[in-house]
Backbone bond lengths (Angstrom), bond angles and torsions (degrees), N, CA, C in turn:
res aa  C-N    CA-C-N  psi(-1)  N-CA   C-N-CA  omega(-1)  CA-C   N-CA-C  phi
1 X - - - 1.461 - - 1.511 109.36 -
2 X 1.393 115.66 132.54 1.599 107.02 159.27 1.354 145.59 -45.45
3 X 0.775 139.56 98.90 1.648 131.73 -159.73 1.754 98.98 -93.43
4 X 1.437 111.31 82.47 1.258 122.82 -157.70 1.376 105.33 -121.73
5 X 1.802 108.22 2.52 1.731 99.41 -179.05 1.498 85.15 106.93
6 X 1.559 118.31 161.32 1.495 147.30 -166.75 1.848 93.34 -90.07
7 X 1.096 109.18 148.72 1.062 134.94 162.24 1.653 114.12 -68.45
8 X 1.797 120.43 106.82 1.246 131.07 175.83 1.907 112.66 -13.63
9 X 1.076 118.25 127.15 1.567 119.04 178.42 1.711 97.78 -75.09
10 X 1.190 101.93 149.27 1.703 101.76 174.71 1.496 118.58 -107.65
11 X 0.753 146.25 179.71 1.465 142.30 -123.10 2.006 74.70 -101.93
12 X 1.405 115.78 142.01 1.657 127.91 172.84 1.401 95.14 102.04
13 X 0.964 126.88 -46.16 1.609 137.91 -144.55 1.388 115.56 -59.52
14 X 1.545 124.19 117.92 1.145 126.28 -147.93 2.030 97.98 -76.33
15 X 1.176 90.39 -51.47 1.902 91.75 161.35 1.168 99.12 -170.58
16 X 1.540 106.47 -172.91 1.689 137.17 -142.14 1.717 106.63 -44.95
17 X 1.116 124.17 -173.62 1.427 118.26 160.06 1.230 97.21 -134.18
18 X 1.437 127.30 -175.54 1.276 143.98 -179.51 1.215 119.55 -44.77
19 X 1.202 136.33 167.66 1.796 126.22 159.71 1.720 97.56 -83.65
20 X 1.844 91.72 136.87 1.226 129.51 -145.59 2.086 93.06 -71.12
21 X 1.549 107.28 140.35 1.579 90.54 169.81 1.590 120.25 -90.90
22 X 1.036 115.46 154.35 1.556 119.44 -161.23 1.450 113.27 -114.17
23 X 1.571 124.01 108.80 1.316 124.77 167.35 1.408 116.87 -89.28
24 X 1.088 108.29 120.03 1.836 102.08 159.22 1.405 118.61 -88.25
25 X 1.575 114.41 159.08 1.418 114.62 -168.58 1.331 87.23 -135.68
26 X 1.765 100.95 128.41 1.642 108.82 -179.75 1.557 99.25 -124.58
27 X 1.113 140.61 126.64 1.459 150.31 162.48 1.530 95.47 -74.33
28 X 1.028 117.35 138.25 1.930 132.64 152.01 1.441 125.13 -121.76
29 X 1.345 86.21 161.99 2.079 89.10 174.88 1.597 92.45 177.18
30 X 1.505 101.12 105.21 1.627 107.44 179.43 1.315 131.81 55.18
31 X 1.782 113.42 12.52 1.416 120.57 166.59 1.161 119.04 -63.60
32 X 0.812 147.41 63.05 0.937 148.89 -165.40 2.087 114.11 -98.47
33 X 1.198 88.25 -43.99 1.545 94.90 -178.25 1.382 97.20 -100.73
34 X 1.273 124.52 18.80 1.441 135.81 162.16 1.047 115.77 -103.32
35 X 1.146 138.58 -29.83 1.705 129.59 172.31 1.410 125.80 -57.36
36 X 1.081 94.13 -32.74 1.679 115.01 -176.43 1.764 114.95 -40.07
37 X 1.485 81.07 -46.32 1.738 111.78 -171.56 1.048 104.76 -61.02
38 X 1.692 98.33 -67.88 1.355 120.00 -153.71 1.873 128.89 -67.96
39 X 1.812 96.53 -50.88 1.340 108.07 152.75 1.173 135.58 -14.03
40 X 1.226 115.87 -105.63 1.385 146.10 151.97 1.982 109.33 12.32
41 X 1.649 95.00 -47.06 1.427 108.51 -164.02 2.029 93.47 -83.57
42 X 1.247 106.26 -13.18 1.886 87.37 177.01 1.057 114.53 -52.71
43 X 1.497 126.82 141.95 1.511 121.56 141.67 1.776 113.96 -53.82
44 X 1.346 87.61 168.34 1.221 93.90 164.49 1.744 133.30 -76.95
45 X 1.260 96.79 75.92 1.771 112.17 -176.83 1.406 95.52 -83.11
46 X 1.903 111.74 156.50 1.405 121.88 169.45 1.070 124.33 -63.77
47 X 1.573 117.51 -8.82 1.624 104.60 -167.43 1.761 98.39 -165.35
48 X 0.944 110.49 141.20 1.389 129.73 171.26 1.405 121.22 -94.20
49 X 1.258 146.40 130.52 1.625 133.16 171.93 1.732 103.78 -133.15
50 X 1.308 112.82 108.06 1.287 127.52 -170.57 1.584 101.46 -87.26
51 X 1.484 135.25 87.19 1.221 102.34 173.47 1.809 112.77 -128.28
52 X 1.672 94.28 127.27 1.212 129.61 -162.75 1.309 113.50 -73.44
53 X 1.470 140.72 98.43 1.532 129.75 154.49 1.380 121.88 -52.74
54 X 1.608 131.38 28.58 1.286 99.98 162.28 1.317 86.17 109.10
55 X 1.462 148.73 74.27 1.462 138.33 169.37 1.354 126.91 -103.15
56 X 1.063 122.76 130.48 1.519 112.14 -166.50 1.551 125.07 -89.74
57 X 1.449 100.53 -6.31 1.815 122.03 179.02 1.801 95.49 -94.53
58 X 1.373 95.26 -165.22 1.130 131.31 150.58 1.199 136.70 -18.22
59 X 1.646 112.32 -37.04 1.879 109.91 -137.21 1.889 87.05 -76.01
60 X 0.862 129.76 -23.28 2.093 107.51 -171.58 1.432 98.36 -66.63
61 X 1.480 119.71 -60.16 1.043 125.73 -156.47 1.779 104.04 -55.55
62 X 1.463 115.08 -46.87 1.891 106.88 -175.76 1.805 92.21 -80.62
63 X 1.176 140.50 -34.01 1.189 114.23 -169.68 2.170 98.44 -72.41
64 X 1.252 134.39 -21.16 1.315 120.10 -176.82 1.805 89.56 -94.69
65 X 1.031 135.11 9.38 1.637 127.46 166.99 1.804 100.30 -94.21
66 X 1.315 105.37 -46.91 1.673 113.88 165.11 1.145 125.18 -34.17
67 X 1.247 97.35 -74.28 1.525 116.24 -170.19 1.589 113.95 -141.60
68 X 1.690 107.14 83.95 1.573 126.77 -176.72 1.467 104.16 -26.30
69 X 1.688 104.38 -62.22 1.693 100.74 -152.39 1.794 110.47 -97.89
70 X 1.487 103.87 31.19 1.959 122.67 169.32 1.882 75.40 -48.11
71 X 1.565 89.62 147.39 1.334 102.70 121.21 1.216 134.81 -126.56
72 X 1.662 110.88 157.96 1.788 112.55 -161.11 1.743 99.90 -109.98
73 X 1.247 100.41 143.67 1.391 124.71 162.04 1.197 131.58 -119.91
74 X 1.184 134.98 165.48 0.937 142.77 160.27 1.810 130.37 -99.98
75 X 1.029 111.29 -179.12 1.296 111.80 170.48 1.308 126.08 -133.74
76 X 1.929 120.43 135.88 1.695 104.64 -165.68 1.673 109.03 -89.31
77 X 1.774 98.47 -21.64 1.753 88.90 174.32 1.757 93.76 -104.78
78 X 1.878 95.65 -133.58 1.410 107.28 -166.80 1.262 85.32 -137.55
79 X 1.999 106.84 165.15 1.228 110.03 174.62 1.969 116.85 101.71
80 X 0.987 103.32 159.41 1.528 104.26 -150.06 1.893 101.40 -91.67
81 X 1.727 109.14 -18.84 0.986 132.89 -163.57 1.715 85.56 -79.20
82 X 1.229 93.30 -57.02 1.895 91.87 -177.48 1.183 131.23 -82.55
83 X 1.687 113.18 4.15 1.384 114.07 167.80 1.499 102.20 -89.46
84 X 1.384 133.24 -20.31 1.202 145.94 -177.88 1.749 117.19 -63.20
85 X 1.861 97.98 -51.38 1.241 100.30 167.89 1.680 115.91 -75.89
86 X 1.410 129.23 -24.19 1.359 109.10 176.69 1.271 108.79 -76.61
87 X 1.427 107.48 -31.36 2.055 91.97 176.06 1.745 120.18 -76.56
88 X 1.049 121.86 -4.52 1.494 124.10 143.23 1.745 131.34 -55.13
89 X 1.518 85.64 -33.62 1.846 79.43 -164.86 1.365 82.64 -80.41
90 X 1.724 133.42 -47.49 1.039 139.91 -147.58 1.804 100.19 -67.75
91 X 0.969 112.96 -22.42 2.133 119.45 175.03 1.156 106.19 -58.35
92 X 1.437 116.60 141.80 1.468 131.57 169.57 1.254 92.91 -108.71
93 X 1.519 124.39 -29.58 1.898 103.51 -157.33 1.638 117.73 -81.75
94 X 1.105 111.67 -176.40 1.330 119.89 -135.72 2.542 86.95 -106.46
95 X 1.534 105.09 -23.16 1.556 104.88 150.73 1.460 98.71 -118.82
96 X 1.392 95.12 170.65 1.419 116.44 166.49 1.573 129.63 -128.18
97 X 1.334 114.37 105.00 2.071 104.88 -167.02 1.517 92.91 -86.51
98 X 0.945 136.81 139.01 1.221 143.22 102.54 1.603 144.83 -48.08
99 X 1.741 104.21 107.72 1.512 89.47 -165.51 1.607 95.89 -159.43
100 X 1.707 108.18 153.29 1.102 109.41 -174.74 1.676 144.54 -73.59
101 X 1.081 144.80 -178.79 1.527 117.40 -170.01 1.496 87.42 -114.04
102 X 1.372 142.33 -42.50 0.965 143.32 174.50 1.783 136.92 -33.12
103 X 1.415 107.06 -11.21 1.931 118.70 165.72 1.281 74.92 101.42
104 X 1.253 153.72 -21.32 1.835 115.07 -149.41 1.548 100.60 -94.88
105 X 1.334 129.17 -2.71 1.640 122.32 157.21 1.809 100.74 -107.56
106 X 0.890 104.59 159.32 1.684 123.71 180.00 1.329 110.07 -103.50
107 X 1.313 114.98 126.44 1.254 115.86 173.71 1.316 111.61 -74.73
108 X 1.211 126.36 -17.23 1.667 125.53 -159.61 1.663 83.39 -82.78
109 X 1.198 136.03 14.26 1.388 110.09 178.41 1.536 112.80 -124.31
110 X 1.621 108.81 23.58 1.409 114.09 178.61 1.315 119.80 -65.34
111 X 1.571 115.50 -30.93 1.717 127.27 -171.48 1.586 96.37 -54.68
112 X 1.587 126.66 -43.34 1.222 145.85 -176.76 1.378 100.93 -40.27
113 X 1.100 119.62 -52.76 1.548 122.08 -151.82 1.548 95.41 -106.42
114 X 1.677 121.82 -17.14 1.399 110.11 -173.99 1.830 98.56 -77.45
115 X 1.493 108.18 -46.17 1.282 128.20 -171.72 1.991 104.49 -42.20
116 X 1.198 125.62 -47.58 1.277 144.80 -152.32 1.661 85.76 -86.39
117 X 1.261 135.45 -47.63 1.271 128.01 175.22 1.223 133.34 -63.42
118 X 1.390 112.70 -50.15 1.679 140.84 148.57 1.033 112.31 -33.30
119 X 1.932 116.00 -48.28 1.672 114.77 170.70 1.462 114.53 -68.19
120 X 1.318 137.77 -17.10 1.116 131.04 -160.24 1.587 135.66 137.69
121 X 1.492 114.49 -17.00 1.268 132.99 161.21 1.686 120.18 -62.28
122 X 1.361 95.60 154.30 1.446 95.37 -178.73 1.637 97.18 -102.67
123 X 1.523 116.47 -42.73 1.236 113.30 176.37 1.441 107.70 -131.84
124 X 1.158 103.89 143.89 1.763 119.87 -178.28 1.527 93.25 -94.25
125 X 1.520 127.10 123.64 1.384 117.14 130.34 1.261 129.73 -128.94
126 X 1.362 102.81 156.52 1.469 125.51 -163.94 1.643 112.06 -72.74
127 X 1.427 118.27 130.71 1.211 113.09 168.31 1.710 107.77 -156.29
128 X 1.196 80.47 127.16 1.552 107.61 167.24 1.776 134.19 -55.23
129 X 1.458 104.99 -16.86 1.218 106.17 165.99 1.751 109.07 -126.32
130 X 1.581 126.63 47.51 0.947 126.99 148.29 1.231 134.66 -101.19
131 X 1.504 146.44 127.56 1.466 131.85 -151.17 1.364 98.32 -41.54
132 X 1.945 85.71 130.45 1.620 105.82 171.25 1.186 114.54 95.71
133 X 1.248 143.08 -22.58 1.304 143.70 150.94 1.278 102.23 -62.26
134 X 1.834 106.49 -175.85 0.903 103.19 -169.43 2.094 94.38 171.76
135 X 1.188 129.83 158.59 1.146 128.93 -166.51 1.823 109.38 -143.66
136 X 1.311 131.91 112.86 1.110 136.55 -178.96 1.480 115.06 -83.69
137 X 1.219 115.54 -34.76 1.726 155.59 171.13 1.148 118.84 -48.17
138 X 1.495 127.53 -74.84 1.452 130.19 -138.11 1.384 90.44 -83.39
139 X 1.856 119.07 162.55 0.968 137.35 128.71 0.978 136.04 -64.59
140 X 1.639 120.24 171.18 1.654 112.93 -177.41 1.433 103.58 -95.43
141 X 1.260 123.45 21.36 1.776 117.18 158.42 1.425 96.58 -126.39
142 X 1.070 132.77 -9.44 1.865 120.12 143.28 1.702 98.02 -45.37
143 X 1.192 103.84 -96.97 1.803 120.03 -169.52 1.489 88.83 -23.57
144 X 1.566 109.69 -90.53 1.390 106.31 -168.19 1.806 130.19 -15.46
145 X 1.457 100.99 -61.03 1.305 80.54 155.35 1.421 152.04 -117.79
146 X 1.278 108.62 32.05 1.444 131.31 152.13 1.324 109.84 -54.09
147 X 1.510 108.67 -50.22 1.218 98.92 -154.19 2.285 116.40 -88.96
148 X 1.727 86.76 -4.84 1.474 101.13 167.02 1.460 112.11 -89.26
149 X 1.268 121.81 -15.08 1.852 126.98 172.64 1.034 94.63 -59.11
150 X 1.636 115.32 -70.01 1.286 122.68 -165.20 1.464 132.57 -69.12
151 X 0.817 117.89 -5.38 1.550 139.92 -174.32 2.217 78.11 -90.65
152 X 1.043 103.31 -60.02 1.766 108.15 -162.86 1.822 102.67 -60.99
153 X 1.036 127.65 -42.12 1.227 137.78 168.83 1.256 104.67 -73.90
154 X 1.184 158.78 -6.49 1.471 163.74 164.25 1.549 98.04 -92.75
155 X 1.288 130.37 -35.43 1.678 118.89 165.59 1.157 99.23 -67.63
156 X 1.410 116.65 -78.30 1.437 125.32 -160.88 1.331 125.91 -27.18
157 X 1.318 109.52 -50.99 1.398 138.48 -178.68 1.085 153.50 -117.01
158 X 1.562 84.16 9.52 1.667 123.66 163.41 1.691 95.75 39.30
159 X 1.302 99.86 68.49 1.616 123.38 151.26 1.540 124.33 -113.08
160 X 1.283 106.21 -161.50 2.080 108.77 177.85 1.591 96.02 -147.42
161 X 1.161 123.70 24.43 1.301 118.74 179.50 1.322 97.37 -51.65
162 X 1.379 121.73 149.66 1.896 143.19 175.04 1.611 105.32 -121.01
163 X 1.037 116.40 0.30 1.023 116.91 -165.21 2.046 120.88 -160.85
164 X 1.221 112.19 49.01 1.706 111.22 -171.71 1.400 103.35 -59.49
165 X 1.393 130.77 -47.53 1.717 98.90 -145.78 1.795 86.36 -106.18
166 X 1.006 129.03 71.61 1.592 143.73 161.36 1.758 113.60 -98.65
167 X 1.133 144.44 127.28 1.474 148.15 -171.27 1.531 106.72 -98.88
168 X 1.379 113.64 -13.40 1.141 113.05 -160.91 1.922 103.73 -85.22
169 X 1.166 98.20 81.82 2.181 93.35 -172.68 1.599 96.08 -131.25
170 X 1.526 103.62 142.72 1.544 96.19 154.72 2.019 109.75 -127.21
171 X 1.431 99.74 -172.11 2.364 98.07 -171.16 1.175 68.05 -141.22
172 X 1.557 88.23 -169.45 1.422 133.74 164.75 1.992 94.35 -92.04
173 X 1.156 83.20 147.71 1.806 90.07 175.21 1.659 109.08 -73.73
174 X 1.565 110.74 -19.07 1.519 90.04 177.59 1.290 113.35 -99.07
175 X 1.497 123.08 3.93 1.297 101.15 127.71 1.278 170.95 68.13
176 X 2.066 95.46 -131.60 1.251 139.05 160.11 1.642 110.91 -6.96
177 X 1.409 106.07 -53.45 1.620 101.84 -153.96 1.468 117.44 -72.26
178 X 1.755 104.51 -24.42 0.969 130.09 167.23 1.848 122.77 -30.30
179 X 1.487 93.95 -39.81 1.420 105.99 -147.79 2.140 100.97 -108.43
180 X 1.466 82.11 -7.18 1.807 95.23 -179.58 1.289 125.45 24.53
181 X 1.353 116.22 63.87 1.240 137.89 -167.47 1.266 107.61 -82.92
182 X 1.451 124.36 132.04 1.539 122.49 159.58 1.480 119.30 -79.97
183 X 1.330 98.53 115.12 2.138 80.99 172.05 1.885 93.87 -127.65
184 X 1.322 106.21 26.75 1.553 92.30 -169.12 2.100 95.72 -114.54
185 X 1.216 99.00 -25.13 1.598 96.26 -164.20 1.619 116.08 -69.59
186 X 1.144 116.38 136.75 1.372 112.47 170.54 1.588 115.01 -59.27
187 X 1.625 108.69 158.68 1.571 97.38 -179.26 1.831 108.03 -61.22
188 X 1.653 84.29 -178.34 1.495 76.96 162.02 1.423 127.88 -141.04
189 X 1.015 117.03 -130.03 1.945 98.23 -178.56 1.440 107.50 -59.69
190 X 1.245 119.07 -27.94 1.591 118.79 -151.46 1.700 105.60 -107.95
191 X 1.224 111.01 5.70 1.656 140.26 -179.90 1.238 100.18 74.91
192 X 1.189 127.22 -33.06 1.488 113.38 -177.72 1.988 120.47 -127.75
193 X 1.393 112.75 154.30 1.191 130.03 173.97 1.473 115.80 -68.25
194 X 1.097 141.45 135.74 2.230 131.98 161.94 1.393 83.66 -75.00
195 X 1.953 66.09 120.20 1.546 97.38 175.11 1.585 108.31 142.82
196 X 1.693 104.96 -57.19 1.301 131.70 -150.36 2.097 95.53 -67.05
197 X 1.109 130.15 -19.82 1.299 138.93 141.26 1.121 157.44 -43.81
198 X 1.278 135.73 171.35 1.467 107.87 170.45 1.674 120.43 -83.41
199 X 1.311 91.91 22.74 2.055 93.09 173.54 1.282 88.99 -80.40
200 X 1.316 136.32 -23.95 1.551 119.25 -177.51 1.718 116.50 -38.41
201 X 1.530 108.66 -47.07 1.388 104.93 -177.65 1.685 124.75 -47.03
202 X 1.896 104.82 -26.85 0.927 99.16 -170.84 2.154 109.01 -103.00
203 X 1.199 94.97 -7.36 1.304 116.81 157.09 1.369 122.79 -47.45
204 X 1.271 123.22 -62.85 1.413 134.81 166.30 1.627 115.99 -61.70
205 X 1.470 101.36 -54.30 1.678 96.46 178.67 2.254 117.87 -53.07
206 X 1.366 90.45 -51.00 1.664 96.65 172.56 1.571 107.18 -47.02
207 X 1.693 111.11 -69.14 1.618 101.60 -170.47 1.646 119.82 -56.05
208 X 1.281 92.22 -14.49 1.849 83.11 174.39 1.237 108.07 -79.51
209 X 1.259 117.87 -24.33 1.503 111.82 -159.73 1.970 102.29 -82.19
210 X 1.526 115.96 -34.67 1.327 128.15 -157.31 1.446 90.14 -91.59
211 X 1.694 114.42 -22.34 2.220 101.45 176.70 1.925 95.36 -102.18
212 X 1.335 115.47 23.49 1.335 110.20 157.10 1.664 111.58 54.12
213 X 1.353 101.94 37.90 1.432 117.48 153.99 1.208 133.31 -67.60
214 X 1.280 125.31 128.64 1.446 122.85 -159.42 2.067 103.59 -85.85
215 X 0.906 91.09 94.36 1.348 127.03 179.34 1.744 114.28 -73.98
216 X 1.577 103.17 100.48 1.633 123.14 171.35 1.643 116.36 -90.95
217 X 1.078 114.39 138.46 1.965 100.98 161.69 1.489 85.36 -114.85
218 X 1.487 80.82 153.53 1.385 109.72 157.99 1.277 123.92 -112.89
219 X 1.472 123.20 149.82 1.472 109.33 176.80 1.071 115.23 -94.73
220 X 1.369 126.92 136.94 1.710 120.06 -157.29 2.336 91.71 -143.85
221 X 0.848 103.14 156.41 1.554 118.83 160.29 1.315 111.96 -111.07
222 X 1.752 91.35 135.97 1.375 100.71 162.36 1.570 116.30 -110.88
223 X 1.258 97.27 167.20 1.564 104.53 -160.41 1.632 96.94 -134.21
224 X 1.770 108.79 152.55 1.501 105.58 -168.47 1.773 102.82 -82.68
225 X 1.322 99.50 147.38 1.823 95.69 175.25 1.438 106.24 -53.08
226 X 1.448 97.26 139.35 1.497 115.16 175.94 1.475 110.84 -63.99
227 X 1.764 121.11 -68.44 1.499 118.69 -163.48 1.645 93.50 -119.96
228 X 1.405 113.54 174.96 1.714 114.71 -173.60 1.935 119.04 46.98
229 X 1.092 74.12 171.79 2.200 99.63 169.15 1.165 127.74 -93.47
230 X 1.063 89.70 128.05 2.051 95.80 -168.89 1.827 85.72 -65.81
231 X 1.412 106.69 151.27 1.190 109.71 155.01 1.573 124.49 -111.80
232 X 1.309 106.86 38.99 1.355 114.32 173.19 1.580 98.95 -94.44
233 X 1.688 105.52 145.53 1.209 109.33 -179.14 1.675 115.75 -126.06
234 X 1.384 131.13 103.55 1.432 126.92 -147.36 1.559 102.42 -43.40
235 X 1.625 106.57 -62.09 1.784 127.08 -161.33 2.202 90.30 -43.55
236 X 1.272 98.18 -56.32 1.530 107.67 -123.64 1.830 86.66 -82.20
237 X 1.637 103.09 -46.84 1.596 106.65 173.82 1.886 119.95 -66.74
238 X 1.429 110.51 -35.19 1.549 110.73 159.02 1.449 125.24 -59.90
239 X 1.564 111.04 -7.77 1.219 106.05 -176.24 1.699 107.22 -87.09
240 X 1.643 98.60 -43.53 1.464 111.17 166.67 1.560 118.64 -67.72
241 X 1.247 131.64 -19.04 1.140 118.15 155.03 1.655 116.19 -71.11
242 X 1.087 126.70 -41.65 1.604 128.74 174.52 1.603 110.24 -40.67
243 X 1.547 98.29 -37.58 1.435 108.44 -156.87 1.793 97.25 -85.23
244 X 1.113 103.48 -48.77 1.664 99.94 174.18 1.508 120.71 -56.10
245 X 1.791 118.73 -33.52 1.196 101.88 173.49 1.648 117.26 -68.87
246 X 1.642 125.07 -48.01 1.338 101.31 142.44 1.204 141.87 -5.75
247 X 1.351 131.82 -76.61 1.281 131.55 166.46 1.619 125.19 -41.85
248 X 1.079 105.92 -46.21 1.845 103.82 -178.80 1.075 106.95 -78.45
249 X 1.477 120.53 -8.14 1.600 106.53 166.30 1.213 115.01 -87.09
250 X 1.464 114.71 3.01 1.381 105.92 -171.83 1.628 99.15 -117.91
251 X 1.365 105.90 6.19 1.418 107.53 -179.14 1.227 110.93 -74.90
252 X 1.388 115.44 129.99 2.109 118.59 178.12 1.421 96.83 -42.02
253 X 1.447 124.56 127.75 1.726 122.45 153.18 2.026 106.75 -37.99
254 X 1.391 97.46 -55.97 1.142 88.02 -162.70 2.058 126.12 -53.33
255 X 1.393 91.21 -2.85 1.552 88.72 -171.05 1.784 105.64 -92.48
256 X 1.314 100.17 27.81 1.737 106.39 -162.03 1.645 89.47 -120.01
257 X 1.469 100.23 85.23 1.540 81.15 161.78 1.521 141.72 -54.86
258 X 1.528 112.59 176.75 1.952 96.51 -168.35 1.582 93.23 -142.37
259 X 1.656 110.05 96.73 1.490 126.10 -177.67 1.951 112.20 -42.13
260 X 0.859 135.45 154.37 1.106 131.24 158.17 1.758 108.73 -79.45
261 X 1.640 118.44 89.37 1.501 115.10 -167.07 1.476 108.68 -56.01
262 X 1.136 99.82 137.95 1.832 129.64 166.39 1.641 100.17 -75.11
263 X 1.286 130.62 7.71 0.984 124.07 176.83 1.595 108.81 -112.90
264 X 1.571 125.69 -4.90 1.353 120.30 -137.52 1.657 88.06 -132.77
């Protein structure tokens, strides 16, 4: 367990509670010669959530040689958005990291994001261009238009995000409701749900911002994938992020629930 400080008292609360338990959420797909790396570098968090799209190598077998007591999931659609939401429902702990299996986020920088919650945040996110981050990775039409999303979601939604399309975030698990994730629906004609993508990153960042979550960045580095091809595609996934910020503006407020913060 992290020994990162007590978990924020919530509004009645005679005092502190325990130090908070910590799930990580790892999506896979053929990491296999990526775990190796990546593993190794967890702290010691309470819980592991391995969840697998379907791999055709290796990766279950070295992540349960890795790390015996992972647990593995599966996924009912496709897509990184929906391995994200089944390893949420699948969390018991009390935060939740989200982070990649591929080396290009660091695990050694989870205390970062546990610390920022413990202080008072509801959600930690990660960004790469806030002092001290830093990016080994991106292109200059990544940045480029990252940095016009975010600038557009900083009008819209009268935020300061520096950083929207970053994966690297962790909450409090309660949260969750906030973020109204499907992990139960079958696909559908089109194989996948909005969401079920990597617009998720920007999915999560908006609903925190519109249920008035007290919202931290962290400064985090990214690092280039070690083995395989990212299957992120700047043109085709910026288009679906464009398109999702659209959408949450058109989403009813009222369907956004509003947590009672553990921070407040």
């Amino acid at each position: 367990m992290l020994g990162f400080g007590a978990r924020p008292t919530e509004v009645g609360a005679a005092k502190p509670v325990s130090p908070p338990k910590v799930s990580v959420v790892m999506p896979t797909l053929n990491e296999a010669k990526n775990l190796p790396h990546v593993l190794p570098l967890l702290p010691a968090v309470d819980e592991l959530i391995i969840v697998d799209g379907g791999s055709v190598d290796d990766t279950l077998a070295v992540a349960r040689r890795l790390r015996p007591k992972a647990v593995v999931v599966g996924q009912n659609r496709k897509g990184k958005g929906n391995a994200l939401a089944c390893g949420f429902a699948a969390a018991t702990g009390d935060i939740i990291v989200m982070i990649d299996a591929d080396g290009s986020t660091d695990p050694r920088e989870i205390p970062r994001f546990v610390a920022q919650l413990t202080g008072g945040a509801d959600f930690a996110k990660g960004s790469r261009f806030a002092d001290g981050g830093g990016s080994a990775d991106i292109t200059r039409l990544r940045r480029l238009g990252n940095r016009c999303l975010s600038a557009l979601v900083n009008r819209l939604f009268k935020t300061t995000y520096s950083d929207l399309c970053y994966g690297y975030n962790a909450f409090w698990s309660h949260c969750l409701p906030v973020f109204a994730l499907d992990s139960t629906s079958p696909a559908p004609a089109g194989g996948r749900l909005w969401g079920d993508g990597f617009e998720i990153e920007t999915l999560l960042t908006v609903r925190a911002a519109r249920a008035e979550l007290r919202t931290v960045e962290v400064p985090s580095h990214e690092h280039p994938r070690i083995h395989g091809a990212s299957n992120l595609n700047a043109v085709t996934d910026g288009i679906r992020v464009l398109r999702t910020i659209v959408r949450e503006l058109r989403r009813p407020a009222a369907e956004v629930p509003l947590p009672r913060s553990a921070a407040r």
